[in-house]
C-alpha positions as CSV (number, residue, x, y, z in Angstrom):
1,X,96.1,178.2,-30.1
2,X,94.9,180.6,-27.2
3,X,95.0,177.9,-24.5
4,X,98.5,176.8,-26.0
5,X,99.4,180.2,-25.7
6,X,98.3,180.3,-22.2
7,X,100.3,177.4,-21.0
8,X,103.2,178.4,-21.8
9,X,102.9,181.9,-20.5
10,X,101.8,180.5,-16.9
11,X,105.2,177.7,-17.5
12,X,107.4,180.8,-17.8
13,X,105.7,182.5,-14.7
14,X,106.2,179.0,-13.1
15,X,110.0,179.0,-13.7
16,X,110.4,182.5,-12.6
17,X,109.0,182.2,-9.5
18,X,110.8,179.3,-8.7
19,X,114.0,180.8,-9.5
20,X,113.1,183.7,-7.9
21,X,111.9,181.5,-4.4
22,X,115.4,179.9,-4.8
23,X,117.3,183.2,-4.9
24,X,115.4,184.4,-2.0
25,X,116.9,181.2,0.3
26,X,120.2,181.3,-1.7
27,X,120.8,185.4,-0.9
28,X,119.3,184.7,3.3
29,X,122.3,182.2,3.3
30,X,125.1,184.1,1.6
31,X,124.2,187.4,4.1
32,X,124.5,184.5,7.1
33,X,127.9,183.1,5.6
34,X,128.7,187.2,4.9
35,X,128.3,187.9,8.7
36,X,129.9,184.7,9.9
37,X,132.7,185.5,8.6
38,X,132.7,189.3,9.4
39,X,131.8,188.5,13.1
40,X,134.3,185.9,14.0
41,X,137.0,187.8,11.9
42,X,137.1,191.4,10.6
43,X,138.8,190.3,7.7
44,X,137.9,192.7,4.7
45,X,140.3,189.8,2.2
46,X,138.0,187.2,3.3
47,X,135.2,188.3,2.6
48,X,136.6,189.4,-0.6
49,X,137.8,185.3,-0.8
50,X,134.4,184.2,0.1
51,X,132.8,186.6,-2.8
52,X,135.7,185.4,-5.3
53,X,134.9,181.4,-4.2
54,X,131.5,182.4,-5.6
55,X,132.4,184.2,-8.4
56,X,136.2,183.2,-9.7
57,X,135.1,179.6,-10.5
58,X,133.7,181.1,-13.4
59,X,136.7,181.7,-15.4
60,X,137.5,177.7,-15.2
61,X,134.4,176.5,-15.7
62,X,132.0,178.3,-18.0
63,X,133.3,177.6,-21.3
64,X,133.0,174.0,-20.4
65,X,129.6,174.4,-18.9
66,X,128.6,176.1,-22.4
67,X,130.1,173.5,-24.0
68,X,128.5,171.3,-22.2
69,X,125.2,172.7,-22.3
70,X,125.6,173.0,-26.2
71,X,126.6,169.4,-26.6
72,X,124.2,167.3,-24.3
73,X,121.0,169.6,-23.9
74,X,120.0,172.8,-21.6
75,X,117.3,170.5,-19.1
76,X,119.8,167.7,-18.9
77,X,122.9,170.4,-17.5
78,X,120.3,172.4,-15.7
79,X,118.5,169.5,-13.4
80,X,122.2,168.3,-12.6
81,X,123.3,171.7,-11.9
82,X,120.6,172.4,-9.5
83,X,120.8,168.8,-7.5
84,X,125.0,170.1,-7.2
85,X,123.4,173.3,-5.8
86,X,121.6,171.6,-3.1
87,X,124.1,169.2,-2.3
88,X,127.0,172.3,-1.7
89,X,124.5,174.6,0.3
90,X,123.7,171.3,2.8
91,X,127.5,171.1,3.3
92,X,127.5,174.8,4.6
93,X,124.4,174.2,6.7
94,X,126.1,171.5,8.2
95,X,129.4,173.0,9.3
96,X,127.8,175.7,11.8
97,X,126.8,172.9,13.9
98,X,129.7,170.3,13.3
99,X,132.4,172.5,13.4
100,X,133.9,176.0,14.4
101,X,137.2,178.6,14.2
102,X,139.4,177.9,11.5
103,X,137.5,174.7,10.2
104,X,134.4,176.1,9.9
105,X,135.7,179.1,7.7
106,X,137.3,176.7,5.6
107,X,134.2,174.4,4.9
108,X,131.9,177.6,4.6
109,X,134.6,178.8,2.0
110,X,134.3,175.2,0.3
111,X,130.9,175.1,0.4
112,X,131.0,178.9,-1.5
113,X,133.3,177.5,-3.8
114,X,130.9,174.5,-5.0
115,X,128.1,176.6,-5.1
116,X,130.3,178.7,-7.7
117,X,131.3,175.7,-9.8
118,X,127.7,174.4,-10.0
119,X,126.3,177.9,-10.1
120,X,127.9,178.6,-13.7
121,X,126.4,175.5,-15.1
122,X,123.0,176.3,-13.7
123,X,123.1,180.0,-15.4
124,X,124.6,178.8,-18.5
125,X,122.1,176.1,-18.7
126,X,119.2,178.1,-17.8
127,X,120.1,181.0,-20.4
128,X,119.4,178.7,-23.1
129,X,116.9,176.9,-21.6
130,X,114.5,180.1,-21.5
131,X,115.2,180.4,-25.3
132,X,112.8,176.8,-25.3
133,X,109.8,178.6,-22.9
134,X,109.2,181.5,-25.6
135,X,107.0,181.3,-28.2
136,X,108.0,183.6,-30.5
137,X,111.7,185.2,-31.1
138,X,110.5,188.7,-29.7
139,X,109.6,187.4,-26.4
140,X,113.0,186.3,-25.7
141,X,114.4,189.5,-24.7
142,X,111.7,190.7,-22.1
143,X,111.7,186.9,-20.9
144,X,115.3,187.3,-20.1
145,X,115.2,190.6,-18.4
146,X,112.3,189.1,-16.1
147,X,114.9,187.1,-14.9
148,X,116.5,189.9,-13.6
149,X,113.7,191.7,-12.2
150,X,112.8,188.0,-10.6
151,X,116.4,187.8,-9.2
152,X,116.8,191.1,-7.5
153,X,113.7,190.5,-5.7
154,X,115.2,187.5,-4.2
155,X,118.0,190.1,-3.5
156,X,115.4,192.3,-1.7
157,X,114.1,189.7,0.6
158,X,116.5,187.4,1.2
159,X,119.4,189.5,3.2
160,X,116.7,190.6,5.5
161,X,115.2,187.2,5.8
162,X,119.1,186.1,6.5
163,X,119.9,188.8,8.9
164,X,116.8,188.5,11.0
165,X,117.8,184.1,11.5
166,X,121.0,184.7,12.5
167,X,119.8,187.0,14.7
168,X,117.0,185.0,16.2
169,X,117.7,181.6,15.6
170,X,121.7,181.7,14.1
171,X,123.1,181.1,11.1
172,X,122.2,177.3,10.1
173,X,118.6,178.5,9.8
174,X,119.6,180.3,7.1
175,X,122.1,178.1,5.7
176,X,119.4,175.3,5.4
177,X,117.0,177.3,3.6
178,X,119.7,178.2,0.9
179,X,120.2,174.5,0.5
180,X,116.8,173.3,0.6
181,X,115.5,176.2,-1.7
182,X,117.0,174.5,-4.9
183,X,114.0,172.0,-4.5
184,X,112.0,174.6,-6.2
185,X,113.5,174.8,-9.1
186,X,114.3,170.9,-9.5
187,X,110.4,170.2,-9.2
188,X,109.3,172.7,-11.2
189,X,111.6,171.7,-14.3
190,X,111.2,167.9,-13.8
191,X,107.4,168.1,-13.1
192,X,105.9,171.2,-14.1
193,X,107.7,172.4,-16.9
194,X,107.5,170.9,-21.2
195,X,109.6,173.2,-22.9
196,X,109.7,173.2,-26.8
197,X,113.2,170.6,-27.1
198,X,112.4,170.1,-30.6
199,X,113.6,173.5,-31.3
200,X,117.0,173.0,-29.4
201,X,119.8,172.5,-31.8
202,X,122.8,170.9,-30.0
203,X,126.7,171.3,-31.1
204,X,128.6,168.3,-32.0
205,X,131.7,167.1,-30.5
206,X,133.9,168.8,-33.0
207,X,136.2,171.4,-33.1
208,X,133.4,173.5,-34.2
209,X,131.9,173.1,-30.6
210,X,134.4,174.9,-28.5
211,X,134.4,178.2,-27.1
212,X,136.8,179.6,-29.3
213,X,134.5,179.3,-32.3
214,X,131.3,180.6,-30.4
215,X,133.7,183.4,-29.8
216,X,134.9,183.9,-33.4
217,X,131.5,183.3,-34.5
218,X,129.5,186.1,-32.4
219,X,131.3,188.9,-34.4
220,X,132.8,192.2,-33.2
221,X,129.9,193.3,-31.1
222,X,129.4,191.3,-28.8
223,X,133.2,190.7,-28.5
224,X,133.1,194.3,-27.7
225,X,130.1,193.8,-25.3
226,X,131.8,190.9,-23.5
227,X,135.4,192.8,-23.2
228,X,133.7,195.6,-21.7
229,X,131.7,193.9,-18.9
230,X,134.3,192.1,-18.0
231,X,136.6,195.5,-17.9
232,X,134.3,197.6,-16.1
233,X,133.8,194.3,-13.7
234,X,137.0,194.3,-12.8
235,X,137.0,197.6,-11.7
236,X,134.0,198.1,-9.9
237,X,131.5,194.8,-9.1
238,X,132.9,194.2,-5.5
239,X,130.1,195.5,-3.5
240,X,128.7,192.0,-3.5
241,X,131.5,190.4,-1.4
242,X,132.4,193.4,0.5
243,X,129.0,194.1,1.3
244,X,129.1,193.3,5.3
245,X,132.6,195.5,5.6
246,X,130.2,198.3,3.7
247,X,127.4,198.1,5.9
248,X,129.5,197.8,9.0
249,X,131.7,200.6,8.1
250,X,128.7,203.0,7.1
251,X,125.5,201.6,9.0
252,X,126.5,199.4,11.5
253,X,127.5,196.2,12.7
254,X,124.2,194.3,13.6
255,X,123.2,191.4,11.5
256,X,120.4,193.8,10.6
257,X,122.2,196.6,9.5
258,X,124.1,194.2,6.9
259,X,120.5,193.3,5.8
260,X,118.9,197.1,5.2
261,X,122.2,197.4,3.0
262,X,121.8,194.6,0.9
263,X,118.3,195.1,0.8
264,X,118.9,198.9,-1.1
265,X,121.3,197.5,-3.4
266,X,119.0,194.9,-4.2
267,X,115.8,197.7,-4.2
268,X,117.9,199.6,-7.0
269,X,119.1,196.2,-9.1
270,X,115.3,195.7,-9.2
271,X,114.3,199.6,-10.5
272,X,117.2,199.1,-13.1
273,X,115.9,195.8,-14.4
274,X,112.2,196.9,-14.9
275,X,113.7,199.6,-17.0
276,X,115.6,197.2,-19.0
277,X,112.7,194.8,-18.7
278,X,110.8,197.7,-20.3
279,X,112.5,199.0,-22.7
280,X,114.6,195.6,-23.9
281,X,114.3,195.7,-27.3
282,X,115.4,199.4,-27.5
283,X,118.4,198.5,-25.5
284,X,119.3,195.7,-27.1
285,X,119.7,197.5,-30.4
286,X,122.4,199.7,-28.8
287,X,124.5,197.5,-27.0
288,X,127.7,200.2,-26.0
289,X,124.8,202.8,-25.1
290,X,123.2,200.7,-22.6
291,X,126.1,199.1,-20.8
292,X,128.2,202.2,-21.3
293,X,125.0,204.1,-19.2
294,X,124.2,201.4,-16.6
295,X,128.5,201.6,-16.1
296,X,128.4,206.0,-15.5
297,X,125.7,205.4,-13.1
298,X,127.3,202.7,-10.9
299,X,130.6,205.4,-11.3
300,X,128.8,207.9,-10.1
301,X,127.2,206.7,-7.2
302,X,130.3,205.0,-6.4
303,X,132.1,208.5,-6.4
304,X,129.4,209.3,-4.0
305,X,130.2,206.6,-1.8
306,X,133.6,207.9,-1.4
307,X,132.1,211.4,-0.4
308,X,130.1,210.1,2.2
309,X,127.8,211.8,4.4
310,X,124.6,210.8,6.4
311,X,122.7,207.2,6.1
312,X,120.3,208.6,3.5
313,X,123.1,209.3,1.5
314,X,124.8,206.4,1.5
315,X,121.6,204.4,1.1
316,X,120.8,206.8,-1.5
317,X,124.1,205.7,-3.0
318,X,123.7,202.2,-2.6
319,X,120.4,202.4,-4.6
320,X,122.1,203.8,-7.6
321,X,125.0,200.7,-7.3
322,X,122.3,198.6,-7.8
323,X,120.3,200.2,-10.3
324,X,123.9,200.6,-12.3
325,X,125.6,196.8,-11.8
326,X,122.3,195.2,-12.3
327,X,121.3,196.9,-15.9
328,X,124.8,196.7,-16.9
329,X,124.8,192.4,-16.1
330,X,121.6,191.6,-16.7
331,X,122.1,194.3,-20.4
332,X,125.3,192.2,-21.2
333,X,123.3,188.7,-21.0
334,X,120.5,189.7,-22.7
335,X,122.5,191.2,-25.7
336,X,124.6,188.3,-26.2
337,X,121.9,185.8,-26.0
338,X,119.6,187.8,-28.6
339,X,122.4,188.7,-30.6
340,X,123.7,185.2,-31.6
341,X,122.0,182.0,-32.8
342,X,120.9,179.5,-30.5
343,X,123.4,176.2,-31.5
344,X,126.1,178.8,-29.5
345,X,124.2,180.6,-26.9
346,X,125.6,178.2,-24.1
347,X,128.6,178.7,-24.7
348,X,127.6,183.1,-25.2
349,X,126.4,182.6,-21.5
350,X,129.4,181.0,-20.5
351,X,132.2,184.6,-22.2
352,X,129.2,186.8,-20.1
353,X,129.6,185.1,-17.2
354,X,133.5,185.3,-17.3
355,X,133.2,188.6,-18.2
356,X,131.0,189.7,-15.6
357,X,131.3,187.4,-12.6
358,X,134.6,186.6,-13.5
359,X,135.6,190.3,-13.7
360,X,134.1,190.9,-9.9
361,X,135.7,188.4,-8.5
362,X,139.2,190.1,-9.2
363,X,137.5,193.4,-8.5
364,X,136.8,192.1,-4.9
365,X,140.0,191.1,-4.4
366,X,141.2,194.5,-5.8
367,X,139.2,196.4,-3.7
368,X,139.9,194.3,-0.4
369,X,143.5,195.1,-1.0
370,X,142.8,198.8,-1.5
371,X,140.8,199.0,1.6
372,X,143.1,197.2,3.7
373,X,145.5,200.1,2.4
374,X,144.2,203.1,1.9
375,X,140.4,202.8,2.9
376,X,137.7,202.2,1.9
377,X,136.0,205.7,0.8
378,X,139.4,206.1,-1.1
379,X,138.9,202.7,-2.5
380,X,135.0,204.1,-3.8
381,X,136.9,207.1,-5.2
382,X,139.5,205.6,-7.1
383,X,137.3,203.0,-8.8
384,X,134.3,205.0,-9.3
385,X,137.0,207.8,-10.4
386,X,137.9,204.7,-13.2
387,X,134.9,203.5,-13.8
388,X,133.4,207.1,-15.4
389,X,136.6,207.2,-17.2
390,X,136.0,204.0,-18.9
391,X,132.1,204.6,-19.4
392,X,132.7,207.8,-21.3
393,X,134.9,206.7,-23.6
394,X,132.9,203.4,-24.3
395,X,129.7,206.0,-24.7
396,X,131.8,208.7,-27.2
397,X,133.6,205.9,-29.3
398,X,131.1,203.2,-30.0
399,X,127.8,205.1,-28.3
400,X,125.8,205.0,-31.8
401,X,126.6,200.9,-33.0
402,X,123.7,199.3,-33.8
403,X,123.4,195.3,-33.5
404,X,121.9,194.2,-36.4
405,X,118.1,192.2,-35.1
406,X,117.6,188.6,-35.2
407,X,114.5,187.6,-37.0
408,X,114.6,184.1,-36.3
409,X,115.1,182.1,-32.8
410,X,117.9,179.9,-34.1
């Protein structure tokens, strides 16, 4: 039973590390797109279009991705998803060489754009996927939150890793190690990987399958979760695509400077998911308590964005943004994936990512537009200014609900 045990702990540290490999070459090649686009430009709305080509595919394709992923199996969605991955990040790589001006943005755009599409699948996919790596019910949770702890670190490394090809070698360096990153990942769950499938209950093709019933069926909760993230999304989750008119505007326009930014945000999204990571189970229990708390400090620091003042400051800042926005997404996904049982958690990972990648999309687009018209410290102030506003009252009104615990894994 121990050496069972074993295996399947070291086939969960497999598949962490290499997702977490893959988001290091996926994060070097969305800081190269980032400063592409903010070099040849100066265009704050496209980079908020290049964020929301990323993102916005979420709302059209999630539910059917956790339909999908309910219907025909988790491993079967998540290999395809990952080859469509590396097919969309060689069609970027290939458009720095092959093209320029105007055509180039547009394939890099397109590129983005497929990336989202086949992104949502992979998530959703990979969600319930981890459900089949866990041994017992209680591991779930921390296995979850790894993920994000896993992820940010491939935040951490890869926008310096990005910044420092373009700046040597140019941008199709980094480009091709986005694509050819997914290779990880492929191997790892076609080779390396036997997860328990015998567990897996699958939906059928009935009404009973769609999206609308996972979301009748979750109960008021986690509706409540799932409106809220995608609320608080909307107002303040756009310092992912505005990232290089951030850095340029407070640090500096070098490739570099674009890279220490990212790499803070990412250095606080890691601190607030090994507190999560830590304390999961507690959190879970409280689910407007948690993302109500990660949402005030992501207000807060956001507020003192808007303040501004010297580059420890806004570095300072920049950690708590990611401390906040990380807890409160990876929070949200881990509540609604404990919370329900597992012949609906594709389709739960589908509503979380509308809600929160979804959500920042629009909030990109929201803030580009504010920026381009007011500023951008103004912009900081008026959302963080919203977002306490909204964390307060989700903290005073529902602050003490309990989710009820799930003793079983189905």
């Amino acid at each position: 039973m121990r050496l069972v045990s074993n295996w399947h702990q070291r086939q969960r540290t497999i598949f962490l590390i290499a997702s977490g490999l893959s988001t290091a070459g996926s994060f070097a090649g969305l800081t190269a797109k980032g400063w592409i686009l903010m070099s040849g430009t100066q265009n704050a709305m496209l980079l908020a279009l290049h964020f929301a080509a990323l993102s916005l595919p979420t709302l059209l394709v999630s539910g059917p991705a956790g339909v999908r992923t309910d219907r025909i199996g988790c491993e079967k969605v998540l290999v395809q998803a990952q080859w469509a991955l590396l097919g969309a990040g060689l069609i970027g790589a290939l458009a720095i060489p092959l093209l320029n001006g105007k055509a180039q943005v547009s394939v890099l755009l397109l590129s983005t754009l497929l990336m989202g599409v086949a992104g949502a699948y992979e998530l959703t996919a990979r969600n319930k996927y981890c459900a089949l790596l866990v041994d017992e019910p209680q591991q779930l949770a921390p296995y979850l939150t790894s993920f994000s702890v896993v992820f940010n670190v491939g935040k951490l490394v890869g926008p310096p890793i990005g910044g420092w090809l373009v700046a040597l070698t140019g941008p199709a360096m980094a480009l091709s190690i986005d694509a050819f990153s997914y290779l990880l990942p492929i191997a790892s769950v076609i080779w390396l990987l036997q997860p328990n499938t015998a567990q897996e209950q699958r939906s059928t093709g009935s009404s009973s399958a769609s999206l609308r019933t996972a979301w009748n069926d979750c109960g008021p909760i986690l509706r409540n979760v799932l409106q809220f993230t995608a609320v608080i999304c909307v107002v303040g989750f756009f310092h992912p695509g505005l990232a290089p008119l951030i850095a340029a505007d407070t640090l500096g326009p070098d490739p570099r400077d674009l890279g220490l930014f990212t790499s803070v945000l990412a250095s606080g999204s890691i601190a607030g998911g090994v507190v999560l990571q830590r304390n999961s189970h507690k959190f879970s229990r409280r689910p407007a308590m948690t993302l109500g708390c990660f949402a005030l400090i992501t207000a807060v620091a956001q507020l003192g964005m808007a303040k501004g003042g010297s580059v420890t400051m806004v570095l300072t800042m920049a950690l708590l943004i990611g401390a906040g926005t990380a807890g409160l997404l990876s929070s949200a996904n881990m509540i609604t994936q404990v919370g329900t049982p597992q012949i609906i958690r594709g389709r739960m990972a589908g509503l979380s990512q509308i809600a929160f990648l979804g959500g920042g999309g629009l909030s990109g687009l929201i803030a580009a537009a504010l920026a381009t018209t007011v500023g951008l410290s103004h912009t900081f102030a008026i959302t963080g200014g919203v977002g306490l506003v909204l964390a307060g009252w989700e903290i005073w009104r529902r602050g003490e609900t309990v989710l009820p615990e799930r003793t079983e894994t189905e």
